[in-house]
C-alpha positions as CSV (number, residue, x, y, z in Angstrom):
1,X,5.6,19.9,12.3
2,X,4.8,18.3,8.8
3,X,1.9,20.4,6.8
4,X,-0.2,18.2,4.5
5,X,0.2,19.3,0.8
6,X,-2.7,17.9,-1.7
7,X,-1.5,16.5,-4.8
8,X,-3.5,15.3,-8.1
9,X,-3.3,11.9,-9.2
10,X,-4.9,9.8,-12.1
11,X,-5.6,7.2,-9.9
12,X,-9.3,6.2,-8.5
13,X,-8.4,7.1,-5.3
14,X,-8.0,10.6,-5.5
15,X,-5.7,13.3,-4.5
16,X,-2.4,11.9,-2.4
17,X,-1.2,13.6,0.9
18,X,2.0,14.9,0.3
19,X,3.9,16.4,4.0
20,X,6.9,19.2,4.1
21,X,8.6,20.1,7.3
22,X,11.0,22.4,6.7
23,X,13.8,20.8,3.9
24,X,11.8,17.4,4.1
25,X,9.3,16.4,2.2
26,X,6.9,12.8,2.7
27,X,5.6,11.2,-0.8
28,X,5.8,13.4,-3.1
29,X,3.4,12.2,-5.1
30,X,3.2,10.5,-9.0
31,X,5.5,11.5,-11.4
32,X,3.1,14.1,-13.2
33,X,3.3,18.0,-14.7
34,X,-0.3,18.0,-13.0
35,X,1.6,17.1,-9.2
36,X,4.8,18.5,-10.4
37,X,2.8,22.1,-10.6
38,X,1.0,21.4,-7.8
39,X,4.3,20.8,-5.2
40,X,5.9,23.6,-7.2
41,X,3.1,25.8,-5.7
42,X,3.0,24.4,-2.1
43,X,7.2,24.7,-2.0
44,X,7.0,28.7,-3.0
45,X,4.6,29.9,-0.4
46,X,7.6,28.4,2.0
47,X,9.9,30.3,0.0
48,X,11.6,27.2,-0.9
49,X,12.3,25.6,-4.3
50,X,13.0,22.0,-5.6
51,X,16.9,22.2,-4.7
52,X,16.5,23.8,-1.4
53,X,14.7,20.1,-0.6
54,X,17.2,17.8,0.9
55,X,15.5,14.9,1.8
56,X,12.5,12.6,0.5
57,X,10.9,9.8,2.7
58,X,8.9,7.7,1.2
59,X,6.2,5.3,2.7
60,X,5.9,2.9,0.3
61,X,6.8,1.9,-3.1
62,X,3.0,3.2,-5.0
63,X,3.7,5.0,-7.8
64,X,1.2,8.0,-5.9
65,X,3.2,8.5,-3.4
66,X,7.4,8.5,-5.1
67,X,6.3,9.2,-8.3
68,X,8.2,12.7,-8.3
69,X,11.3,11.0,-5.7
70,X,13.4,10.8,-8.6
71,X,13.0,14.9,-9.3
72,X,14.5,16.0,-6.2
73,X,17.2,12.6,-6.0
74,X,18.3,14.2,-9.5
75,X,18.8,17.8,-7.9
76,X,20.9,16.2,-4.4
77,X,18.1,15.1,-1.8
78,X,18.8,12.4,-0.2
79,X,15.6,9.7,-0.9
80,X,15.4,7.6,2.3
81,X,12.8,4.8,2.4
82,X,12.8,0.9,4.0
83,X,15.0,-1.5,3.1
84,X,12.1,-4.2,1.8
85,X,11.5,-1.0,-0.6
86,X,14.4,-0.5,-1.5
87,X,15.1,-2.8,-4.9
88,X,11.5,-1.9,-6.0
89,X,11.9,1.5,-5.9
90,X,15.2,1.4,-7.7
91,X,13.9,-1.1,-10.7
92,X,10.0,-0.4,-10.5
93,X,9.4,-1.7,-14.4
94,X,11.4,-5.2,-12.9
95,X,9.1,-5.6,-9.8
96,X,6.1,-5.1,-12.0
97,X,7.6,-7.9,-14.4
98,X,8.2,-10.2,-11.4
99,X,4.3,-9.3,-10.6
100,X,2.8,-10.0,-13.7
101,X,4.9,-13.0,-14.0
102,X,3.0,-14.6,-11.2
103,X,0.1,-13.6,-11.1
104,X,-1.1,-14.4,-15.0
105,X,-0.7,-18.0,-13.6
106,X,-2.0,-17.8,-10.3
107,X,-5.7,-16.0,-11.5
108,X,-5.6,-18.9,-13.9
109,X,-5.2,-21.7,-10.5
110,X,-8.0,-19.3,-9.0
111,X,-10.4,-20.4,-11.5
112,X,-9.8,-17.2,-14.0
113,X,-9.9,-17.4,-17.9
114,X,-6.5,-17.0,-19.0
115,X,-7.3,-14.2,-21.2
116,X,-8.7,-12.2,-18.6
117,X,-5.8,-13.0,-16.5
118,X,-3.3,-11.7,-18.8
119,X,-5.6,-8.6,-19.0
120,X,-5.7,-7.8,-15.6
121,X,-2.1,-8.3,-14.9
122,X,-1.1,-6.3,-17.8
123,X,-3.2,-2.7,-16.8
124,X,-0.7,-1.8,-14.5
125,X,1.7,-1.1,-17.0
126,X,0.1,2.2,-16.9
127,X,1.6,3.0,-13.7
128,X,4.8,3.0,-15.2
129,X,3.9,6.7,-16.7
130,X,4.1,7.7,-13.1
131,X,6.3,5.5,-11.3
132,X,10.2,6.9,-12.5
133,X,12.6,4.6,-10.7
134,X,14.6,6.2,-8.4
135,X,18.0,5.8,-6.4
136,X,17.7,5.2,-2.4
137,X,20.1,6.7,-0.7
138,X,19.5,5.5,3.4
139,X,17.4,2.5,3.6
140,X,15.9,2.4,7.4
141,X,14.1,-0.3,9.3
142,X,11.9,-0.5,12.7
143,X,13.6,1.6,14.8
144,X,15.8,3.8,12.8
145,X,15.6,7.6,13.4
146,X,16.0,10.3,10.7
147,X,16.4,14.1,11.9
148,X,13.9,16.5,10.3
149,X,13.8,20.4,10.9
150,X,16.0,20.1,14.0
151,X,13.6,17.0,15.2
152,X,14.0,13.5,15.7
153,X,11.4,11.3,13.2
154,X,11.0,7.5,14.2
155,X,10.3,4.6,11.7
156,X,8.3,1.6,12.3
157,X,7.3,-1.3,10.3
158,X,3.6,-1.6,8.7
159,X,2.3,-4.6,7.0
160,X,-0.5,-5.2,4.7
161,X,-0.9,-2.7,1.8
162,X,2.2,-2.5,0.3
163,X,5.8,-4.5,0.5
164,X,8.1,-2.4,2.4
165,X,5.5,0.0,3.8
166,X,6.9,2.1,7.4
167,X,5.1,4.9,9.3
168,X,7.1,8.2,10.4
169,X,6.2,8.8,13.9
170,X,6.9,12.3,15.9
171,X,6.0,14.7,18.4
172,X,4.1,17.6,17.5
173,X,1.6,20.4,19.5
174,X,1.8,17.7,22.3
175,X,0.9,14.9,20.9
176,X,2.2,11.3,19.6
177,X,1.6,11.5,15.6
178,X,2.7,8.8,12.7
179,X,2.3,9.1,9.0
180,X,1.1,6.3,8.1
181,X,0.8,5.6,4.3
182,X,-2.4,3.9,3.0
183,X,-2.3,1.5,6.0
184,X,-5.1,3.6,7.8
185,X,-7.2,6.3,6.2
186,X,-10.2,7.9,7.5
187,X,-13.4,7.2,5.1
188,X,-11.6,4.0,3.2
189,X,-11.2,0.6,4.2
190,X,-7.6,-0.4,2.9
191,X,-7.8,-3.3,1.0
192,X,-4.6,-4.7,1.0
193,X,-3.0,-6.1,-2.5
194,X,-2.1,-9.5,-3.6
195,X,1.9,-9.6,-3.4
196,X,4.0,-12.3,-5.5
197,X,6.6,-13.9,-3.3
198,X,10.1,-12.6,-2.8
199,X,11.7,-15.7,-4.5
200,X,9.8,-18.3,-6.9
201,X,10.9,-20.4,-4.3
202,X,8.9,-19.4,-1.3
203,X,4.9,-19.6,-0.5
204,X,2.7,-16.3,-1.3
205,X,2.7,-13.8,1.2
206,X,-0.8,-14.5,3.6
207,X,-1.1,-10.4,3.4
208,X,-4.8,-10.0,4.9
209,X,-3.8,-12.1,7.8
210,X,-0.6,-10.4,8.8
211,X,-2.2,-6.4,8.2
212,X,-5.2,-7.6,10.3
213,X,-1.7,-8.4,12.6
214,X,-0.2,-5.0,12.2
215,X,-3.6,-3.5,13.0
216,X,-3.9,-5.0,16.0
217,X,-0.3,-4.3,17.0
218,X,-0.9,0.1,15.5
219,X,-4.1,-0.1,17.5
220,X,-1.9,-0.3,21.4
221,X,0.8,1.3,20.3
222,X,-0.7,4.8,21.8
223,X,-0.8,7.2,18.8
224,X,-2.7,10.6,19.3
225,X,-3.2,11.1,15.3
226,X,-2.3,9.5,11.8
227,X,-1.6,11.8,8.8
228,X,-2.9,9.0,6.3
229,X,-2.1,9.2,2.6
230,X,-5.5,9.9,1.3
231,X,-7.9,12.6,2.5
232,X,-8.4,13.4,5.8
233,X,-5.9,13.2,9.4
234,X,-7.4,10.4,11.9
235,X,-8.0,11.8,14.8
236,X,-9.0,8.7,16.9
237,X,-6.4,6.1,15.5
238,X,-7.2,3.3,17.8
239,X,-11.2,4.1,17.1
240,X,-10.7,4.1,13.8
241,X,-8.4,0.6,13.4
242,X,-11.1,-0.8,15.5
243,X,-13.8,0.3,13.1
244,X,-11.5,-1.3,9.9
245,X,-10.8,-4.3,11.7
246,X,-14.4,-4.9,12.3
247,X,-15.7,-4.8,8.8
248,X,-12.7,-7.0,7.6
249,X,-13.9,-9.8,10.2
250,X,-17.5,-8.8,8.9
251,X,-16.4,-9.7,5.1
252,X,-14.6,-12.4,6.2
253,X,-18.2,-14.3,7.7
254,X,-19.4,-13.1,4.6
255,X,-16.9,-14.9,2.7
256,X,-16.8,-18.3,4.7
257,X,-21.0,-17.8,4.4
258,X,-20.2,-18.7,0.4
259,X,-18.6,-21.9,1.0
260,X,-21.4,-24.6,0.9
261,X,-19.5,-26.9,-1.4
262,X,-15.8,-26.2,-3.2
263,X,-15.5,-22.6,-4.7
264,X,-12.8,-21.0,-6.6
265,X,-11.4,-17.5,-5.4
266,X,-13.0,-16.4,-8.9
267,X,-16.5,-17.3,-7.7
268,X,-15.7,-15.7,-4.9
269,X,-15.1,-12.7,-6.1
270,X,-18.4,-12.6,-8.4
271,X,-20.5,-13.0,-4.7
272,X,-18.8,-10.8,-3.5
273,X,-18.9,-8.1,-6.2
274,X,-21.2,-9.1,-9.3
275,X,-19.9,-8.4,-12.6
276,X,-16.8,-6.8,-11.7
277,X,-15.2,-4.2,-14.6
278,X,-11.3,-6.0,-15.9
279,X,-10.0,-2.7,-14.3
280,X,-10.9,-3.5,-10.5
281,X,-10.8,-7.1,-10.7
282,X,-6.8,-7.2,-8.9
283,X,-8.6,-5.3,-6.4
284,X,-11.1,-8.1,-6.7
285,X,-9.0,-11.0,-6.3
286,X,-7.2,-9.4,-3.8
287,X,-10.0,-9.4,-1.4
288,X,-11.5,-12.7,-2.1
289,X,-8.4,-14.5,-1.7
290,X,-7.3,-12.3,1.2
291,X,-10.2,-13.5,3.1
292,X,-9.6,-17.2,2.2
293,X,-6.4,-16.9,3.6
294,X,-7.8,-15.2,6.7
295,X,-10.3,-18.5,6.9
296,X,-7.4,-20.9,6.0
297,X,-5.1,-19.5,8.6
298,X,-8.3,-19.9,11.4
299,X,-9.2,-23.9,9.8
300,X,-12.3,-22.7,9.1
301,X,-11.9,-23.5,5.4
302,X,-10.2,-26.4,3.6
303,X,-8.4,-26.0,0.7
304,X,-7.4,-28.7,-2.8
305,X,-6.4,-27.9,-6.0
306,X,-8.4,-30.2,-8.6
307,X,-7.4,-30.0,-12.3
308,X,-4.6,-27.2,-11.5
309,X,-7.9,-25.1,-9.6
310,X,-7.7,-24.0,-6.0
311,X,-11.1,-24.9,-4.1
312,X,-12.2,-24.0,-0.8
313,X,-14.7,-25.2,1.4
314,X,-15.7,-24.8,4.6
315,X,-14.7,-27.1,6.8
């Protein structure tokens, strides 16, 4: 049903999975002449052009994958994504804000010189090159279900690597098959990123915790194949889930293993990683602290905050 299109990015990931089905089109990729060229190509050997596309899903709000949304929304498509999406994807440059906002004071209460921390929260302003804002025209949620080529295309919630993240699941050459984002991909472990929380007034989303969750929950739920976002289809979903799932409990001993006496999220990350370039240090922190959390959540670790510092040892 849906044929994987490759698309350049300038990200360190690589190309992104792009997927047409007839009119329909999944991720279209960053908002780039480079992927702009690239789609152009894919859409004429189907004999189609940018306005015979009519609708966009989009899996989550990454500037890789609806980059170019805004392209086809501007020529009529209809750009369909989840409603927790939604109000990034409409004010991108605002959520980033919000982001940066919280997290220049949070790496500092992780132990983080506050230059470096408004370093590292300012380098995603880059993404904003390739991250147009675009209009959403039918927000969906778990169990919604959108018609593509003459077939019916389920959503269903995913948690973990990005806020408002949903697999498109479908029949196809007898099997049960989901695109799945960056949730699950084949020769990657996802890391899943630090979020801020919704509303100053609420706690930090525990995200490690609750995509080990949604991994567990992906694993039963009897899918034949995933068409991931990066590189290549899954083949074994539930063997491969198993295989993520492992080495995040593996770095997780490896984390609680570091916590002989009180340690910052900062030191932390410098066991884990060494010197770490400014550029992958988000990545960084995102890990160290997601496996704090993951220890927290267990009371295998025990957390204080001493001089405006968060500590954890093991309990």
């Amino acid at each position: 049903m849906f044929r994987r299109v490759s698309l350049s990015t300038p990200f360190q990931v690589g190309p992104v999975n792009s997927y047409l089905a007839g009119r329909t089109i999944v991720d279209p990729g960053p908002d780039s002449e480079e992927a702009w060229s690239e789609l152009l190509t894919a859409l004429e050997a189907r004999s189609l052009a940018p306005d015979d596309i009519e609708q966009v899903l989009i899996t989550h709000p990454h500037p890789d994958h609806f980059g170019l949304a805004h392209r086809f929304g501007e020529r009529g498509a209809r750009i369909v994504a989840s409603d927790a999406a939604t109000p990034i994807l409409e004010d991108f440059a605002g959520r980033l804000d919000h982001e940066q906002s919280y997290f220049v004071d949070f790496f500092e209460r992780c132990g983080m010189a506050a230059e470096t921390a408004e370093t590292v929260t300012q380098l995603p302003e880059a993404f904003l090159n390739y991250a147009s804002s675009v209009t959403v025209d039918r927000s969906v949620a778990a169990g919604d279900q959108i018609t593509v080529d003459d077939s019916l295309v389920t959503v269903d919630d995913l948690v973990g690597h990005s806020v408002g993240e949903v697999l498109f699941a479908f029949e196809a050459d007898g099997e049960r098959r989901a695109i799945v984002g960056d949730n699950v991909l084949a020769d990657i472990t996802p890391n899943p990123f630090l979020q801020p929380p919704a509303d100053d007034d609420e706690p930090r989303p525990r995200v490690l915790p609750r995509y080990n969750d949604s991994l567990d929950r992906l694993a039963t739920a009897g899918y034949d194949r995933f068409l991931p976002g990066h590189r290549r289809d899954i083949e074994e979903p539930s063997a491969r889930i198993e295989a993520i799932r492992a080495e995040h409990e593996d770095r997780t001993d490896d984390v609680e293993a570091l916590l002989d006496s009180p340690t910052t999220p900062v030191n932390v990350m410098e066991e884990l990683f060494g010197d770490l370039p400014v550029t992958e240090q988000f990545s960084g922190m995102s890990e160290a602290v997601g496996h704090l959390d993951v220890l927290e959540e267990r009371e295998r670790v025990e957390r204080e905050e001493s001089g405006g510092v968060l500590l954890y040892e093991r309990a």
